[in-house]
N, C-alpha and C positions, 0 to 999 in steps of 0.2 A: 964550734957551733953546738949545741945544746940538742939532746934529741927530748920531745915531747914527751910524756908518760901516753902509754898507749891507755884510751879510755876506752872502759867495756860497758856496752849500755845491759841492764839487766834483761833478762829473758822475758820475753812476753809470756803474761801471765795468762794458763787458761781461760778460755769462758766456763762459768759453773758448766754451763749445758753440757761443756767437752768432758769435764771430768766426773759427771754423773756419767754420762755412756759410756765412758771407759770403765767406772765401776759395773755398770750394769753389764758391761762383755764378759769382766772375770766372774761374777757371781753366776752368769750364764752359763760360764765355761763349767763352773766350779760343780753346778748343780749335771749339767750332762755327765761330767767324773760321776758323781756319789752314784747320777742313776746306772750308769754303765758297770759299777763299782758292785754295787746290787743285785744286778741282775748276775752278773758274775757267782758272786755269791750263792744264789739261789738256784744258780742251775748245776753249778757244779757241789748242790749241799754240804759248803764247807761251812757255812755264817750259822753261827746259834742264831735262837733267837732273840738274844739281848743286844749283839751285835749290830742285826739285819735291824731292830726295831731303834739304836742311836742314829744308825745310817739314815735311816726315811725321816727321823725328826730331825738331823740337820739339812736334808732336801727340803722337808715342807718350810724349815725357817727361813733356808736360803730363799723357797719361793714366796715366801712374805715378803722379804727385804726386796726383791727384782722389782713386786708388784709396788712397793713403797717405791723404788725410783721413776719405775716406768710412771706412776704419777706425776711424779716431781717434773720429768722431764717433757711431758704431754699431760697437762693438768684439764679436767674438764671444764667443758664451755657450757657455760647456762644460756642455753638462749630463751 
């Protein structure tokens, strides 16, 4: 008797919507690191200031990028 080939169906593909939120948790996570990262820095005055000042501009970029999905993922309603 003959054994079948085991057939493997492909994985279910996310919905965008899943994989924007899953982006939107690490970039969340990513931006609470820089701030906690920061504040570190600046209380224990080790960060120059060219340091502290890369720090906060990739926080405010990351906070662009969040505010770009959180649209994408709750877009406004014109009523």
């Amino acid at each position: 008797m003959k054994e079948r080939p085991v057939q493997h169906n492909p994985p279910e593909k996310m919905a965008k919507e899943d994989v924007l939120r899953i982006e939107l948790e690490v970039l969340l996570q990513e931006h609470r690191d820089l701030d906690d990262s920061i504040q570190a820095l600046q209380e224990k005055g080790m960060g120059d200031q060219l340091t502290l000042q890369r720090l906060k501009r990739k926080k405010l970029a990351l906070k662009d990028e969040i505010a770009r999905l959180e649209d994408q993922i709750t877009p406004d309603i014109i009523a």
